[in-house]
Structure formats: C-alpha cells, structure tokens
DOBAVO-373697 format. One line per field, with one value per residue (C-alpha): x, y negated, z; residue number from 0; residue in one letter. Coordinates in nm, 2 decimals, always signed. Each point is the difference from the previous one (the first is absolute). Layout:
<senus>
x	(X:...)
y	(Y:...)
z	(Z:...)
n	(NUM:...)
res	(A:...)
</senus>
This chain:
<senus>
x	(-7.92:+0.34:+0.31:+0.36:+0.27:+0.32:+0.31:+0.29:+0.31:+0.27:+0.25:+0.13:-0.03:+0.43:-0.04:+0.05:-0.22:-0.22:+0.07:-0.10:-0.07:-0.34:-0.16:-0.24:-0.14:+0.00:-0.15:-0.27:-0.06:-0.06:-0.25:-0.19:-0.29:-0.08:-0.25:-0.37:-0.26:-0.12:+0.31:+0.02:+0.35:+0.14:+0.28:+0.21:+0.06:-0.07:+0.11:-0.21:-0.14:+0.15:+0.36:+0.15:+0.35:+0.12:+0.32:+0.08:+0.31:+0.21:-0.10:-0.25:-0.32:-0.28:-0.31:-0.20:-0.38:-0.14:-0.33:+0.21:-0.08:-0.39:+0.09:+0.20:+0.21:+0.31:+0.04:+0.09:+0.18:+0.24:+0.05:+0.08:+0.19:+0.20:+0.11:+0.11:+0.16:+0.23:+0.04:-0.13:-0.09:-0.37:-0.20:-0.36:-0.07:-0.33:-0.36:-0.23:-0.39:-0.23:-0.32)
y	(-12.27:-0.09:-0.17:+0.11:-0.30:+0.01:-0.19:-0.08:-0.07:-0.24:+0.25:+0.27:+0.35:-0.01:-0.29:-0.31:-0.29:-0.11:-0.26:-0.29:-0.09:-0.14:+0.34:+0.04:-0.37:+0.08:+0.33:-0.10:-0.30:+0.22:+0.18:-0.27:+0.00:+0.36:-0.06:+0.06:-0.15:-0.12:-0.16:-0.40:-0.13:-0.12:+0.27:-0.29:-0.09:+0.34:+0.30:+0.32:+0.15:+0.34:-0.07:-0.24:-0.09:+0.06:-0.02:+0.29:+0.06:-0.27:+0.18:-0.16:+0.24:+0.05:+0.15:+0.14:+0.16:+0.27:-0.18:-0.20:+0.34:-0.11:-0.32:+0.14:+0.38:-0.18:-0.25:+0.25:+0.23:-0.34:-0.10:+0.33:+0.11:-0.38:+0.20:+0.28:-0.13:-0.20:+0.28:-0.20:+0.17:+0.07:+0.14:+0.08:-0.24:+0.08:+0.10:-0.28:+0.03:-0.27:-0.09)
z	(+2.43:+0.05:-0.23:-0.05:+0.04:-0.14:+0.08:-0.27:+0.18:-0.19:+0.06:-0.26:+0.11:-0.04:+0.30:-0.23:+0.07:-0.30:-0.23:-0.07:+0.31:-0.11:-0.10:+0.22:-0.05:-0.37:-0.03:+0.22:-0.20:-0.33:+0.19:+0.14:-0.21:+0.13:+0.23:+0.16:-0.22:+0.33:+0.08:-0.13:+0.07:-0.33:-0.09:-0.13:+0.39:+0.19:-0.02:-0.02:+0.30:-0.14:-0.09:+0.26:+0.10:+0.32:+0.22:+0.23:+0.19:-0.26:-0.29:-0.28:-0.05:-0.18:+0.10:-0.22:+0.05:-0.18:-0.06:-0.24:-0.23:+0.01:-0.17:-0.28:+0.05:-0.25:+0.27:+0.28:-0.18:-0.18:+0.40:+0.15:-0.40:+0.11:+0.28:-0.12:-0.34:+0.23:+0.25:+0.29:+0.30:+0.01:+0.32:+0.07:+0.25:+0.15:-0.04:+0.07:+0.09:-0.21:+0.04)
n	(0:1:2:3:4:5:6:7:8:9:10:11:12:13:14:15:16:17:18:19:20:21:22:23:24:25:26:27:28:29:30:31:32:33:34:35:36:37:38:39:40:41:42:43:44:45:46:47:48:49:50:51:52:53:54:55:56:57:58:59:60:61:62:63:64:65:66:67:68:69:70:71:72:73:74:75:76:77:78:79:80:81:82:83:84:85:86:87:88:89:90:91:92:93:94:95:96:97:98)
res	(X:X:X:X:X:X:X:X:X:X:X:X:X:X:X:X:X:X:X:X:X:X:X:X:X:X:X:X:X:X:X:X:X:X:X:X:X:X:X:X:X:X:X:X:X:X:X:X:X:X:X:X:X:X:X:X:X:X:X:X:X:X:X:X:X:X:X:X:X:X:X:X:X:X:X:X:X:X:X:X:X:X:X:X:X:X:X:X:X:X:X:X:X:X:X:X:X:X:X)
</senus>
C-alpha cells in the first residue's frame, strides 16, 4: 500500500511569493486537529502528521498527505482547493510505501 504526498509551494504560478508570509504556519494550524486516532499530541500544540510546514529552497511549503482524505475527504480537497483558489504552485511530490 503506498500514499501520494503533495507539496504546496508559497509561490504563485505568475512567480509571486505568497502572502502573508505566515501562511503556511496558519493553514497548517487550521488543519491540526486532522489526525490519526492513534496519534495523542494535543492539536492545540502540534500540527498534524498529514499537513505540515516545511522550508525548501527559501520558499515556505506545505505538505500535505493523501491519507488526510481517510480522516474527512472536505479536509483534503479545502487544502489542495487553498491551493488552487490562490493559484499557488502545486506538485505531486511522491508516492510513499506504509506499513
């Protein structure tokens, strides 16, 4: 069985860098109660195992995990819809083996 990862740049498709510059932060703070039932970090401090920021080459990221669909379908479509609506750049990252 394997997942899909996907990686939201904080950069327009036109080349603009995203604004505010807390986005990322933010957007992966509204999803932070989207999580394994198995996993017990309170999502008032943590942020989900399926929607994570990340910096890569300068540039604010989010990665987000398919699996995120099991928990609730609305809450992948809103993140990768978050993309699009603000015409970020969006890019399958990878395919990922679980256990």
């Amino acid at each position: 069985m394997t997942t899909k990862q996907y990686l939201i740049h904080g950069v327009t498709i036109h080349g603009k860098t995203f604004r505010p510059s807390d986005w990322a932060d933010r957007l992966c703070g509204v999803m932070s109660r989207f999580r394994p039932s198995t996993d017990h970090n309170d999502p008032k401090y943590t942020y989900s195992p399926y929607v994570c920021p990340e910096m890569i080459a300068n540039i604010k990221c989010v990665v987000v995990d398919e699996r995120l669909r099991d928990i609730d379908p609305r809450a992948l479509d809103f993140v990768l819809n978050f993309a699009k609506d603000n015409e970020l750049v969006l890019t399958e990252m990878c395919e990922i083996p679980i256990k």
